[in-house]
C-alpha positions as CSV (number, residue, x, y, z in Angstrom):
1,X,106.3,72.0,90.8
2,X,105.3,75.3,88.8
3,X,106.1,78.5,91.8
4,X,103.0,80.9,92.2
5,X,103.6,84.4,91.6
6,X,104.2,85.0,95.2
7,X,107.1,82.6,95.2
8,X,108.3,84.5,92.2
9,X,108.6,87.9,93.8
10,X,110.4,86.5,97.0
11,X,112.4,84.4,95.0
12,X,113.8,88.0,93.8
13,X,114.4,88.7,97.7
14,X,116.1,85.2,98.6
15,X,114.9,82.1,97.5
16,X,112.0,79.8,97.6
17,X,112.6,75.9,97.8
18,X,110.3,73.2,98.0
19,X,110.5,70.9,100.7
20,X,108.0,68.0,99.5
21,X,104.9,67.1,100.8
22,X,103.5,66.1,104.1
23,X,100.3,63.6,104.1
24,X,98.9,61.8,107.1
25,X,95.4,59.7,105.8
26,X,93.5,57.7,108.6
27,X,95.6,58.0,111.4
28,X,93.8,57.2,114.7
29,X,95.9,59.4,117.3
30,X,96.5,62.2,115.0
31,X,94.6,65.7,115.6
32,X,93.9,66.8,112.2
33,X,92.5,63.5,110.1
34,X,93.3,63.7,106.4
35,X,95.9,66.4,106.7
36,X,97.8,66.6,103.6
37,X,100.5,70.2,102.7
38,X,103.2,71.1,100.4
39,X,106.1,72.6,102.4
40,X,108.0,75.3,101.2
41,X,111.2,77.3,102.9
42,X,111.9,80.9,102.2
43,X,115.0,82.9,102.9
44,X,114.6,87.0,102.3
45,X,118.3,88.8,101.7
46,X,118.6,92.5,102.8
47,X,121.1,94.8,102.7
48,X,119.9,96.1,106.4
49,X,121.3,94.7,109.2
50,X,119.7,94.7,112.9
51,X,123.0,95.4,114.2
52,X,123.1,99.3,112.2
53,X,119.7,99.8,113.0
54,X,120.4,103.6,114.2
55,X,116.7,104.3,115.2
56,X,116.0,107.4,112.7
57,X,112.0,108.4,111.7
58,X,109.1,108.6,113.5
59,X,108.2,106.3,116.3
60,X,105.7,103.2,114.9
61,X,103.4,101.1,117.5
62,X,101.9,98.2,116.7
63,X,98.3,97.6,118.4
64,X,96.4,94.3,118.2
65,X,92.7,94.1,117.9
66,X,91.1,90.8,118.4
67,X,87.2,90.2,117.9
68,X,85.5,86.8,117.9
69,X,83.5,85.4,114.5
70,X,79.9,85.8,114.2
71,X,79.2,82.6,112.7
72,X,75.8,83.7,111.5
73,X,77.1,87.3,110.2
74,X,79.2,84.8,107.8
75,X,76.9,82.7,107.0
76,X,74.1,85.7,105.6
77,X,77.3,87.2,104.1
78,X,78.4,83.6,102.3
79,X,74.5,83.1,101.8
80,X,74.7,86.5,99.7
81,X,77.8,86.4,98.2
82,X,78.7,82.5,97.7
83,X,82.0,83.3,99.5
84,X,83.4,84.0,102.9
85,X,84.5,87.5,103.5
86,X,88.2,88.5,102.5
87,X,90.8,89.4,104.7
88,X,90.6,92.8,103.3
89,X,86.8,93.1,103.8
90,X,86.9,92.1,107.5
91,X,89.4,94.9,108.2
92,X,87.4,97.3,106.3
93,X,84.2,96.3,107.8
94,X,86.1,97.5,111.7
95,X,88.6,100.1,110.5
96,X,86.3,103.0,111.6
97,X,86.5,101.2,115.0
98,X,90.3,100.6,115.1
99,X,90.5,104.4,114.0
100,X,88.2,105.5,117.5
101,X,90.2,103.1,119.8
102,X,93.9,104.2,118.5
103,X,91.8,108.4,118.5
104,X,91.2,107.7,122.5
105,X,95.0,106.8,122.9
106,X,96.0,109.9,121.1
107,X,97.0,107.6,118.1
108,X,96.0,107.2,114.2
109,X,97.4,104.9,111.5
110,X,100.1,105.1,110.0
111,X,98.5,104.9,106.2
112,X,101.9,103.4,104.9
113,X,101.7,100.2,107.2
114,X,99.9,97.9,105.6
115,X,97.4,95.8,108.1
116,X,97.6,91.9,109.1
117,X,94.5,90.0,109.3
118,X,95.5,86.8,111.2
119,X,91.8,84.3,111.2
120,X,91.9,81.6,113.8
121,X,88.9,79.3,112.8
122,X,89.4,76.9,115.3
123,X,89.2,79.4,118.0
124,X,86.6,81.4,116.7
125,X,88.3,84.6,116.5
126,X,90.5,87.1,114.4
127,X,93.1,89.7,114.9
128,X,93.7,92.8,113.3
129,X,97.4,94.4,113.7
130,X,98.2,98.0,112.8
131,X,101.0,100.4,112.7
132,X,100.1,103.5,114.8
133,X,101.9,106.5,114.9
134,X,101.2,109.5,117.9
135,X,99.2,111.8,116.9
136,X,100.3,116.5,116.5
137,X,100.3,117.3,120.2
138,X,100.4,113.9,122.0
139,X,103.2,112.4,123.9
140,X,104.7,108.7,123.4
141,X,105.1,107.5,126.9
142,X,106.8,104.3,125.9
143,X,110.7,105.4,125.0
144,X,110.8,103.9,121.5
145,X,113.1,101.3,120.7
146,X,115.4,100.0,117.9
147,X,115.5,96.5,116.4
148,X,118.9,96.1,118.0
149,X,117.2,96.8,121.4
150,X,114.3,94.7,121.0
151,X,116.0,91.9,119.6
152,X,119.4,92.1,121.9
153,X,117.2,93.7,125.3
């Protein structure tokens, strides 16, 4: 199996391995009919470990947006386009909102966080995470936390 260029640039991380392929074809008591996937594991290698996490820079919060799919706001958009809207495009299309939600906390993003788009279809919603950092003059209320206190409580 060729690796995608993704693959490629983890594989310089850890590794990438192919499991095989899952496929399921008329199955009467299965959820998804027809489901058929190529499995892959991935292993990442760092030189940080949780354990010597020493907690220095700024404090980051992550917030979580979620808003529900217009179904017929995608369908003039894929009507126009020929294409569903990208991940990239949904967050742009609420960033000015994120940015006046995190304002009222006394937050802003932090520009060097990249943001997640997580799409739930089935559902009919999305979720927008972001890294937020206070903003001059506010207080964090929150005591911020290490990844050896989060992980280890």
């Amino acid at each position: 199996m060729r690796k995608t260029q993704k693959a490629h640039e983890v594989s310089k991380f850890g590794g990438v391995d192919n499991l095989g392929s899952i496929r399921e074809e008329n199955v009467s008591d299965a959820p998804v009919s027809n489901f058929n996937t190529d499995l892959q594991s991935l292993e990442v290698k760092s030189d940080t470990n949780i354990e010597s996490d020493d907690g220095h820079g700024k404090a980051a919060i992550v917030r979580m947006f979620e808003f529900g799919i217009n179904p017929e706001a995608f369908k003039r958009y894929k009507d126009a386009t020929g294409k569903s809207p990208s991940k990239q495009e949904l967050f742009n299309s609420f960033y000015k909102g994120i940015e006046v939600a995190l304002w009222r906390d006394g937050l802003k993003v932090i520009p060097e966080a990249d943001p997640k788009v997580v799409i739930d279809s089935k559902n009919g919603k999305f979720r927008i995470f972001v890294g937020a950092e206070p903003m001059k003059g506010h207080i964090l209320r929150e005591k911020p936390q290490t990844l050896k206190q989060i992980v280890h409580g």
